[in-house]
LOTORMAR-325085 format. One record per residue: residue in one letter; x negated, y, z negated of N, C-alpha, C in turn. Coordinates in steps of 0.05 Angstrom, whole numbers, plus 5000, padded with zeros to 4 digits. Each point is the difference from the previous one (the first is absolute). Example, Ala and Ser with C-alpha at 12.3 -4.5 7.8 and 13.67 -1.06 7.14 Angstrom:
A473648864844501850245000498250245000;S500750215014498450244999501550224986;
This chain:
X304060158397502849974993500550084972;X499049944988500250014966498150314994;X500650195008499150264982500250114976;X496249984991500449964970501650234991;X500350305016502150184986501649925001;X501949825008502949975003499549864965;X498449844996500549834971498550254975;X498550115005500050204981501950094978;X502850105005501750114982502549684984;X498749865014501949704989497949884977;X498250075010497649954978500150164969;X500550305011500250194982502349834976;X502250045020502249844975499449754985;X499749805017498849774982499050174974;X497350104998499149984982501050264980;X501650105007501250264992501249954966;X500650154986501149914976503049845009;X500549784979501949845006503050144988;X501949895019503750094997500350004973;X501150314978501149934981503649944990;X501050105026502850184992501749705004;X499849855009501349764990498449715010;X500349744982499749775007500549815019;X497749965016499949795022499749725000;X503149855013499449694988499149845019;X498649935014500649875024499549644988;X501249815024501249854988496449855010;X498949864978497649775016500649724997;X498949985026500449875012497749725016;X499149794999496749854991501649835018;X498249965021500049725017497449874989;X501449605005498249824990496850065007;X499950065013497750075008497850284990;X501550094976499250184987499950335012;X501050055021500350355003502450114986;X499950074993502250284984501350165028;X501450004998502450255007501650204980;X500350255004501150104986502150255020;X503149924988501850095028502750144983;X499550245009502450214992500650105023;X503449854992501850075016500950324995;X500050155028501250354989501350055030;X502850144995502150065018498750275010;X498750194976499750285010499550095035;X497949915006499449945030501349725015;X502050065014501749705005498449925028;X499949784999499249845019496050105015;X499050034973497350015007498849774974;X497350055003499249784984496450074997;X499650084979495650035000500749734992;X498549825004497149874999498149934999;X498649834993497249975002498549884976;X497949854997498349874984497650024999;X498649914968498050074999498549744990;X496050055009498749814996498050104970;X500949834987498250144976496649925002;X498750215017498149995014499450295008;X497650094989498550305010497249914998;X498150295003497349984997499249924971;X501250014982497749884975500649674997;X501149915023499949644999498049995018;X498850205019497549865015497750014982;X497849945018496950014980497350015021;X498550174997498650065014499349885031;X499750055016499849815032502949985014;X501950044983503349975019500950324978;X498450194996502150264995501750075034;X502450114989500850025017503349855018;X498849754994502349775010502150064985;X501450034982502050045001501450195018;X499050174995501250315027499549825022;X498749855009498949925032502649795004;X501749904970502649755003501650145015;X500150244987502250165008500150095038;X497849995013500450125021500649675018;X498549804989500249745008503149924995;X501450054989503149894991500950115015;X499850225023502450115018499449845024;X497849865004499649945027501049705009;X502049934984502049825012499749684982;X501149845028500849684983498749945031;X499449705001499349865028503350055019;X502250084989502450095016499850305006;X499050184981500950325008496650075000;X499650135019498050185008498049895018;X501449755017497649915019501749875017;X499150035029502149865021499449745010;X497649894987498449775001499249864975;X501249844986499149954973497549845003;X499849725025498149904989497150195013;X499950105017497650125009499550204983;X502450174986499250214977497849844977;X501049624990499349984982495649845005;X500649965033497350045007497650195006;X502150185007497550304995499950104976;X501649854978499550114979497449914992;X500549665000497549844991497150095015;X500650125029497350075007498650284997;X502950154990497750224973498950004980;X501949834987498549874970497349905010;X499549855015497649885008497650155005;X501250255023498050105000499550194983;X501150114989499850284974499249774977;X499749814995498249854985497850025001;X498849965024497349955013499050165006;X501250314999499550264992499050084982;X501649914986499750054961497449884990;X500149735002498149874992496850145016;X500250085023497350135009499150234990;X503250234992499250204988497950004971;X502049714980499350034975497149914996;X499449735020497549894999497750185009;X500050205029498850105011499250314993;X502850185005500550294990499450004972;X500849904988499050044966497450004993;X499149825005496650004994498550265014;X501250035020499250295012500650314984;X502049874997501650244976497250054976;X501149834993497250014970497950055004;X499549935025496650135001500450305014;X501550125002500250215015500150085023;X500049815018500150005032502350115011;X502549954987502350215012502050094972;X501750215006501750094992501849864984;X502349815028502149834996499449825017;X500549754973499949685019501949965018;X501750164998503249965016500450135020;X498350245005500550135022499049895026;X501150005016499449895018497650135022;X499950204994497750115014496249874989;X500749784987497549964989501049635008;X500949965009500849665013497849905023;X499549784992498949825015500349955026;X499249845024500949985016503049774998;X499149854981502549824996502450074981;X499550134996501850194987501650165007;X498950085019501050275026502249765012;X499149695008501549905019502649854982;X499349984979503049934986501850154985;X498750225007501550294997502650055027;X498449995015500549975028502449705006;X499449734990501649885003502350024981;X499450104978503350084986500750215008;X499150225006502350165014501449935024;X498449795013502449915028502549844989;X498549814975502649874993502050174984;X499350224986501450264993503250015027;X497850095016500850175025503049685012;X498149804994502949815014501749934985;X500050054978502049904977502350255010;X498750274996503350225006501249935032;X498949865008500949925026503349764987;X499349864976501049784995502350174981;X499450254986500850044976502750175007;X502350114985501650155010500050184971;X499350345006498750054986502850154978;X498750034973502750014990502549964994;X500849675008502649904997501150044981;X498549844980500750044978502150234997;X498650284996502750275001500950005016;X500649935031501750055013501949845006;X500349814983502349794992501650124986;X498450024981501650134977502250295005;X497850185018500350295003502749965025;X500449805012501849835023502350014990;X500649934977502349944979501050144976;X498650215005501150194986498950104972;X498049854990497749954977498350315011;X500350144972497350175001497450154972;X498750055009498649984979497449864993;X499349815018498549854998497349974977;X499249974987496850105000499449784977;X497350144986498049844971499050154984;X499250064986496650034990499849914978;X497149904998498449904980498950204980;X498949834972499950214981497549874993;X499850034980497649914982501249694987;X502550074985501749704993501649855014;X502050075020500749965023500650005027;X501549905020500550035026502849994997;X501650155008502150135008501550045022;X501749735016501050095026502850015002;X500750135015503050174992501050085023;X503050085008502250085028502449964986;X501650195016502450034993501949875028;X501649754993501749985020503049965005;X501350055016503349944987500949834987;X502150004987500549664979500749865023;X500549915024501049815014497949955016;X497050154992498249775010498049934985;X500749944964498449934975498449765016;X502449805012499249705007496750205026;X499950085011498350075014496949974987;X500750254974497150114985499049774987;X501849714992499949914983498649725017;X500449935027497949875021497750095013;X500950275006496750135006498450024979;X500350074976498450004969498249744995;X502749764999500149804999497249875011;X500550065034499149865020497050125000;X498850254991497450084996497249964981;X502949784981498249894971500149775010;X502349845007499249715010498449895029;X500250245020498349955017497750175010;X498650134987498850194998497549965038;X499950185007497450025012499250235008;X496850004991498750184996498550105027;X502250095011498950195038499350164997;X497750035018497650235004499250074974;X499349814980498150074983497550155007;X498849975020497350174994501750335014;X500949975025500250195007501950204977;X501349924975501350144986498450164982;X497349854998497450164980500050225009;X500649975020498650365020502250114993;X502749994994501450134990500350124971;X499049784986500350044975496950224994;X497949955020497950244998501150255005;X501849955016500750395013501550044983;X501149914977502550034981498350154973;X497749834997498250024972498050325018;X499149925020499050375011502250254995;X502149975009501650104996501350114969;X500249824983500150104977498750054989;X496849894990498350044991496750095005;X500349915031497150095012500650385014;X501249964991501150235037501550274972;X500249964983501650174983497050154979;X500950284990497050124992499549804970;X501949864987500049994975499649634985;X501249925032499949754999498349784984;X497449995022497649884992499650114961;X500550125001498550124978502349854973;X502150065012502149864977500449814996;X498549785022500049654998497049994991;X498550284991497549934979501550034978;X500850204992501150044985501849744980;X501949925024501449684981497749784992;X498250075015497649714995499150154980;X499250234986498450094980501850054977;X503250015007502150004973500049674987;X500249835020500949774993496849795000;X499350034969497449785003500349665000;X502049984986499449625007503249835013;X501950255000502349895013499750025028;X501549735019500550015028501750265009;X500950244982500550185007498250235024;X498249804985497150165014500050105034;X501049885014499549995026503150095015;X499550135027502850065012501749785010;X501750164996502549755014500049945024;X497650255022499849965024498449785000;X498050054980496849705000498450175012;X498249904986496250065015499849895028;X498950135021500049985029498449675001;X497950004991499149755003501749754993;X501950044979501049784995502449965024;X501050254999501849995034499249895026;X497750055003498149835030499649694988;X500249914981498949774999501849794993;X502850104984502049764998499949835020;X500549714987501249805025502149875001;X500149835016503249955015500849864969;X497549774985501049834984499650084975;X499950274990499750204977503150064998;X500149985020502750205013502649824987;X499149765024502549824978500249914975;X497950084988498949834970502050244987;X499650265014500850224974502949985010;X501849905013502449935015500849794982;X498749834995501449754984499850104975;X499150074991498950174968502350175000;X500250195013501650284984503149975015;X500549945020502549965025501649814997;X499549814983502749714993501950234980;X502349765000503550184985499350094978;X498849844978499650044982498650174979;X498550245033498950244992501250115011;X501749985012501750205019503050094981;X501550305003501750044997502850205012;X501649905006502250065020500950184987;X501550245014502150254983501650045025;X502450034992502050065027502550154970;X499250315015501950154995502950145021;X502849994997500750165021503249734997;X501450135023502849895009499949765005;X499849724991500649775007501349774975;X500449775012500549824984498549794975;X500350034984496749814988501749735003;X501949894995499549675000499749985037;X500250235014498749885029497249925005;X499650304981496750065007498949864991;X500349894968498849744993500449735017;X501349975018499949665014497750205025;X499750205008499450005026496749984990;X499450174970497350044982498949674998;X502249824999499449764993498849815025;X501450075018499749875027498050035004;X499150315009497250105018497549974977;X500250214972497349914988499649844985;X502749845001499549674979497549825013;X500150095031497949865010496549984990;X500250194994496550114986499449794994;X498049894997498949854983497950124976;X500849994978499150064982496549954988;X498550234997497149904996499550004967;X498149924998498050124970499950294997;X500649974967499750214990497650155012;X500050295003497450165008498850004977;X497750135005498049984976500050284989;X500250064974500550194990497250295004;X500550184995497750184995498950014978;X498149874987499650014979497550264994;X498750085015497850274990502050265002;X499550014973501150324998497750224994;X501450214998497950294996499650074970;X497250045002498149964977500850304987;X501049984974499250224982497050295014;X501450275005498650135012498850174974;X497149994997498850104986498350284997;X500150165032498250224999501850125025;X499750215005501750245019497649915031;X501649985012499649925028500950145013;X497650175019500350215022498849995034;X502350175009498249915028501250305017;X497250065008500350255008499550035035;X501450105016500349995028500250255021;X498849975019501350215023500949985019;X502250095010500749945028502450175012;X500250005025501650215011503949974988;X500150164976502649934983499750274985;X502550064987499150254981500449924974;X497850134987498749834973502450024975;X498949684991502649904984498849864984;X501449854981498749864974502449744998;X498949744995501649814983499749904983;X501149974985499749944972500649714989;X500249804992500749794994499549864980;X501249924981499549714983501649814997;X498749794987501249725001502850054993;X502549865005503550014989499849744988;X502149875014501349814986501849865019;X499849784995501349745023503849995006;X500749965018503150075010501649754966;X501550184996502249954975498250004976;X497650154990499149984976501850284985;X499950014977501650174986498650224997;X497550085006499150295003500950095027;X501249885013501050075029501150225000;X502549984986501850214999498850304993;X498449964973499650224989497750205014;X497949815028499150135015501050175022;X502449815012502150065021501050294990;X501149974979500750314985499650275000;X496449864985497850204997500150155030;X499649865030499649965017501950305014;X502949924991501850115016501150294974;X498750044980499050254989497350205016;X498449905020499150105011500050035028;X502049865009499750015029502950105012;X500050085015502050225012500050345008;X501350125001500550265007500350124968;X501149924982500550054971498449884991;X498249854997498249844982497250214989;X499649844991497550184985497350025020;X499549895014498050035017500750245021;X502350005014499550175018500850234983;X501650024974500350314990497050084996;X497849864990497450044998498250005012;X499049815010498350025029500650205024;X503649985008499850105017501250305003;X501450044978502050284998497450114978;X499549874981499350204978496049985007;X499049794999496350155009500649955029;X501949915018499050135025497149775018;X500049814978497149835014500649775014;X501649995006501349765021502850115012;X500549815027501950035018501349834987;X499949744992500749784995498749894978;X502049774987499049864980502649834987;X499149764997502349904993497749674979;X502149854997499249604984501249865014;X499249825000501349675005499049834979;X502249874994499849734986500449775015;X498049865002499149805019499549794984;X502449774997500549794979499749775023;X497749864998500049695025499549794976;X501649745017499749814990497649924966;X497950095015498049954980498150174992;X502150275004497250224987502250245006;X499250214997501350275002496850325004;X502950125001497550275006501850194991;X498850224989500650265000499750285015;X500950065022498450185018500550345004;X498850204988499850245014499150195028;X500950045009499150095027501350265002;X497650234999500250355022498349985017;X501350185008498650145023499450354998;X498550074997498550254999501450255011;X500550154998500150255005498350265000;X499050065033498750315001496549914996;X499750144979496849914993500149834969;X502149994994499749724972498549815012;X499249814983498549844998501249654985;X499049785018501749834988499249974961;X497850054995499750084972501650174983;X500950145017502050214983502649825000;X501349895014501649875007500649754987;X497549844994499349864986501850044961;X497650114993500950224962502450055017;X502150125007501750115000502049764996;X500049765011500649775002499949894964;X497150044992499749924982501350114969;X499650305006502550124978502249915000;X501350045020503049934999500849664988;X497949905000500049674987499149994974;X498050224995500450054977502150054980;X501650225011502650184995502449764990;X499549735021501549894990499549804978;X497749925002499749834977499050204970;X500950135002500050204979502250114988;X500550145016503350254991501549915001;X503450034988502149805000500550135027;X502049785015501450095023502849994999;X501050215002501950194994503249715006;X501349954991501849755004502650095021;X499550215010502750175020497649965030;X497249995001498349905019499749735008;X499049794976500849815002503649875007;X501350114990502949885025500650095020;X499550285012499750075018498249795029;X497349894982499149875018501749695007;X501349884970501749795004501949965024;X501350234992502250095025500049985027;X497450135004499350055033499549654999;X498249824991499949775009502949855000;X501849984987502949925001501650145026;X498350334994502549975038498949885022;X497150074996499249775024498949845008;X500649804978500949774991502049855024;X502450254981503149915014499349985028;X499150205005500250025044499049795000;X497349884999498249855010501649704994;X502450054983502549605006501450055020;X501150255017501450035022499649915030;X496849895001499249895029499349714993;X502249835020499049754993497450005012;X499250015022496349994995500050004983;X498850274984497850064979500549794976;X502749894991500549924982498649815010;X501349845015497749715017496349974993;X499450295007497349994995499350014968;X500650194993500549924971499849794976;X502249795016500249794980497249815016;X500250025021498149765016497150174984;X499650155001497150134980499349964983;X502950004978500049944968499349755003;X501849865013499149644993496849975006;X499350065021497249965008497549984981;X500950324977498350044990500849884971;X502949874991499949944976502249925003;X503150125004502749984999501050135001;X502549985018501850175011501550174978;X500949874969500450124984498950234997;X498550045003497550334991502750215013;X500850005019502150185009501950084988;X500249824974502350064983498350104963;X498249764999498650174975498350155006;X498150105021498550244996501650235001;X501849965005501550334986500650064970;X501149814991500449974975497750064978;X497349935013497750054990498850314997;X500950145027499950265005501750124984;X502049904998502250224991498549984956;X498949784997499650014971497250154991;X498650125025497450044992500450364981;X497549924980500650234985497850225004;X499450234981498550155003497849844995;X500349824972498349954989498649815017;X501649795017498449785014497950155030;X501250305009498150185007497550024992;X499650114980498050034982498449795000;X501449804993498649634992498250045031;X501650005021499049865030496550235005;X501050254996498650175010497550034987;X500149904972496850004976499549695019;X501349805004498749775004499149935024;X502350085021497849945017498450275028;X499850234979498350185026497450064981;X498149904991498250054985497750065025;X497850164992497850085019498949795019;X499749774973498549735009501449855019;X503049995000501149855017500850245027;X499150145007501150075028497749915021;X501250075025498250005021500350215014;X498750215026500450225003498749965025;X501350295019499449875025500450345005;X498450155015500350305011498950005035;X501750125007499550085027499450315004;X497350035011499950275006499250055037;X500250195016500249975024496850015006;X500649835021497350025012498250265006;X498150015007497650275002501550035027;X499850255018501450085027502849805010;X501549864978501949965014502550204998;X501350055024501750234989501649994989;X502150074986502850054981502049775026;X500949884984502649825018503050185000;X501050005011501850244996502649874986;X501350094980502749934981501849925017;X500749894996503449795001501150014987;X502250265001501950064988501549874994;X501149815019502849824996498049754984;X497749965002499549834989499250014962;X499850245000499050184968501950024991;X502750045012502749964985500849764989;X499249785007500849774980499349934978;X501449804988499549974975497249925000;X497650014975497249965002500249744996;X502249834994499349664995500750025023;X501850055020499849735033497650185024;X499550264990497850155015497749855011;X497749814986498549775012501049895026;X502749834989500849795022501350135021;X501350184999501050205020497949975019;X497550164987497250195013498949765020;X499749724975498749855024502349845022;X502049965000501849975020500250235022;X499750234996498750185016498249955023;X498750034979497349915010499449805020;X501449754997500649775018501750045023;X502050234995501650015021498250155020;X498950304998498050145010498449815015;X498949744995498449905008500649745023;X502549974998501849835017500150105036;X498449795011500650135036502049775006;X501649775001501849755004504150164998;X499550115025502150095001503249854985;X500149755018501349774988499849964978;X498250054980499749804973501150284981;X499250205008501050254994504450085003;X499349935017503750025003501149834990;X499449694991500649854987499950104967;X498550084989499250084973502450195002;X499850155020501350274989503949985004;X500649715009502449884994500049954979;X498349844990500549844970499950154971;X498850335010499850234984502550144992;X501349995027502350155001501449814992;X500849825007501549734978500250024980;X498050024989500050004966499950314987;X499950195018500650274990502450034985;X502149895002502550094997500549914964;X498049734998501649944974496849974983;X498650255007497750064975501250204983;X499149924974501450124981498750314998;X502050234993498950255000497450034992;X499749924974497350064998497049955017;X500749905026498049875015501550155031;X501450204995500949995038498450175012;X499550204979498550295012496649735021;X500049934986496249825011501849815019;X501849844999500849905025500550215021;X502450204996500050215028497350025009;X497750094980497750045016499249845017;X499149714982499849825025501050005025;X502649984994501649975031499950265020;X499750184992499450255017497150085003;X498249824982497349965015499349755019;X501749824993499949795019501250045025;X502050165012501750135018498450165013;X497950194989497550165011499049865007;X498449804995497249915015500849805020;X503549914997501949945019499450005040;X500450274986501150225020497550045018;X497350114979497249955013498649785010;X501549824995498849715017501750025027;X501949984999502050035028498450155023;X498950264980500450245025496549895013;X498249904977498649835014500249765015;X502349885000500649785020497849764994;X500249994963499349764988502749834995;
């Protein structure tokens, strides 16, 4: 139901540079119980309404043995209340207890039994099942029957087709590293709706088909990262950038820690990160606020409010020597580049963001050089990647012909030179101002995006950032250029990562429509691709590719060219499931 391409380009904006061209007030708003709301009323689009709230909760609040769970909340939060998504509450809530039971007694034989086997070398994987016991085999066997009788009990997908019933569309989530993010757009005359079903999934939560959802959340993590040429290698990659921060690990989680969560992990990290008081409401669009506040009051006044979560306190250690990692695999050879940034609202922010968007574009200095003037890359672009409690700086080409990611590399490296050296011309620098102010401006015209936006900012610090990180941009000088670029790209602090193609694998052939995009959403595009390509679930497919087209209309220009793609690649592999009669 939830296709991660459909959330791809909503993602993009979140983290996209923030609105300069005018100030956003929305009014906040704090029930006793400690969640925030934050609610701007706007006529522009009459009688619609985004939505949606966030759990200030990602992968660097887990810790080794539950990587993962957060992304795993996210697929667990659609699957209902003991009222929506089962036609049997109390027998739902007894085959629940008799999976827990037995995927316990699973667990515990794997870790006691398979492990010690592990270490001495007797098999592969403790988890695989092809190396199970005889008793193992049989409570394998008895949780898949109780699998198998629960969908008998379950009605699959209510959740959206309540919603999708009444005229609500849009549905979806995703998780990040700092947060979870769930979001729909529905008419103003059924706020009172979003605001009981929301409601009703934090106060009555239950966690259906937990095990059988692992297997989903495996075909999700193959899919993006096992099954893609570049994948595996780039979740070495984050474990070898990031040495002592929980950055370390994917947001999908290490497979083992995925097979082994339990039911009462499950609720522990439920009462921890999921009470009001970590939670925060955004409702942008056509309605009333002294309504919406009594109806906000009614439904999530109910929460009961938990303990503070426990903060992250390990951060990332001062990087002292150039860290490399060199790879092969069926991809055409490329280079990344990386060093440590700086944490969301620190004041070198801006002046990286800057640096950033002097090099990246169709006019920027990278592609006049890399790719017009030596010709050694197709591509090449930065991201500034500012999280909660750390940041990054990132370069990424891709090769051209017989270059070499080494050439590509120095080529990278001059032009960073160039800037922390030579003055930069002050008719370049506003030029670059500009372009972020116009689209800026588009990106306040969709209540979505604005929605996602502010629900992001707060997450990671405060919704204000939408109004002073521009202000910050707009003051950055040559000189604070200069400052950013001597301090933080020194030899010692990068990390480096080259792809060159495997021995006999052949040339992958170009994707034109896909080489045309900008080189910052090019990645997420590629691996949403990638996922779609790999999708046989006809249904879950036509569902995505509603909620694509939904939100097509009000992505801001700078992001439509990579939406059309999506949607006219999602429409293809459409079309090829049908004619297979999946």
């Amino acid at each position: 139901m939830r296709v991660r391409a459909a959330v791809v380009l909503a993602l993009l904006v979140a983290t996209a540079l923030p609105a300069a061209a005018q100030q956003v007030e929305p009014e906040v708003f704090v029930l006793d119980n400690g969640m925030k709301f934050l609610l701007l009323p706007r006529k522009s689009q009459p009688n619609a309404v985004s939505a949606g709230w966030v759990a200030k909760v990602g992968s660097v609040d887990e810790r080794p043995g539950i990587t993962g769970i957060a992304h795993f909340f996210e697929h667990m939060m659609f699957k209902g209340t003991r009222t929506i998504g089962t036609r049997d509450a109390k027998k739902d809530a007894e085959l629940n207890a008799a999976q827990h039971a037995a995927r316990a007694k699973l667990r515990a034989l794997v870790i006691e039994q398979q492990y010690p086997r592990w270490r001495r070398g007797e098999l592969d994987d403790p988890w695989d099942p092809k190396h199970d016991t005889a008793e193992m085999q049989a409570l394998r066997a008895e949780l898949a029957g109780l699998v198998e009788a629960q969908r008998e009990t379950t009605v699959k997908d209510e959740f959206d087709s309540i919603y999708t019933g009444l005229g609500a569309s849009g549905m979806n989530a995703f998780t990040s590293h700092d947060l979870t993010f769930y979001f729909i757009s529905v008419p103003s005359n059924k706020l009172e709706l979003w605001a009981w079903m929301e409601s009703d999934r934090l106060h009555d939560h239950v966690f259906r088909e937990f095990y059988s959802e692992r297997d989903v959340v495996h075909e999700e993590r193959r899919l993006r990262t096992d099954s893609t040429p570049t994948g595996i290698f780039q979740e070495q990659f984050d474990a070898l950038f990031w040495q002592s921060s929980p950055y370390a690990w994917p947001v999908i989680g290490w497979p083992t820690d995925l097979n082994s969560y339990t039911a009462e992990q499950a609720e522990a990290f439920f009462d921890t990160y999921y009470r009001p008081n970590n939670l925060v409401g955004v409702i942008v669009g056509d309605f009333d606020p002294k309504a919406t506040r009594a109806l906000i009051t009614r439904y999530f006044g109910r929460l009961e409010r938990g303990a503070p979560p426990p903060p992250v306190v390990t951060l990332e250690q001062p990087q002292k020597g150039e860290q490399r990692m060199a790879a092969e695999c069926d991809a055409a050879p490329q280079v990344e580049v990386r060093y440590k940034g700086v944490p969301f609202g620190h004041p070198d922010e801006a002046p990286l963001e800057v640096l950033a968007e002097l090099m990246n574009g169709r006019t920027g200095r990278l592609y006049k050089a890399l790719i017009e003037g030596k010709q050694v890359a197709t591509s090449a672009g930065v991201r500034v990647d500012a999280r909660k409690y750390g940041g990054a700086f990132s370069f990424s080409g891709e090769c051209k012909g017989d270059a070499t990611p080494e050439q590509v590399e120095q080529a990278f490296y001059e032009e960073l030179r160039r800037l922390g050296e030579e003055p930069i011309p002050e008719r370049e620098l506003q030029k670059v101002k500009n372009r972020v102010l116009a689209d800026s401006f588009r990106r306040l015209e969709s209540n979505f995006y604005l929605m996602l936006q502010l629900g992001y900012y707060e997450a990671l610090g405060g919704w204000e950032y939408i109004n002073t990180a521009p202000q910050a941009l707009l003051a950055v000088t040559p000189e604070d250029i200069k400052r950013v670029a001597g301090q933080y790209f020194g030899k010692e602090q990068r990390s480096v990562a080259t792809y060159v193609r495997k021995a006999g694998a052949a040339a992958a052939p170009v994707d034109d429509e896909l080489e045309a995009l900008d080189a910052r959403v090019r990645p997420m595009v590629k691996q949403a691709l990638g996922e779609l390509a790999g999708m046989t679930d006809a249904d879950e497919l036509r569902q995505g590719l509603a909620q694509m087209e939904a939100q097509a209309a009000a992505v801001p220009p700078e992001f439509k060219s990579a939406m059309d793609l999506l949607v006219r690649r999602a429409r293809a592999r459409l079309a090829e499931l049908e004619k297979e009669g999946k």
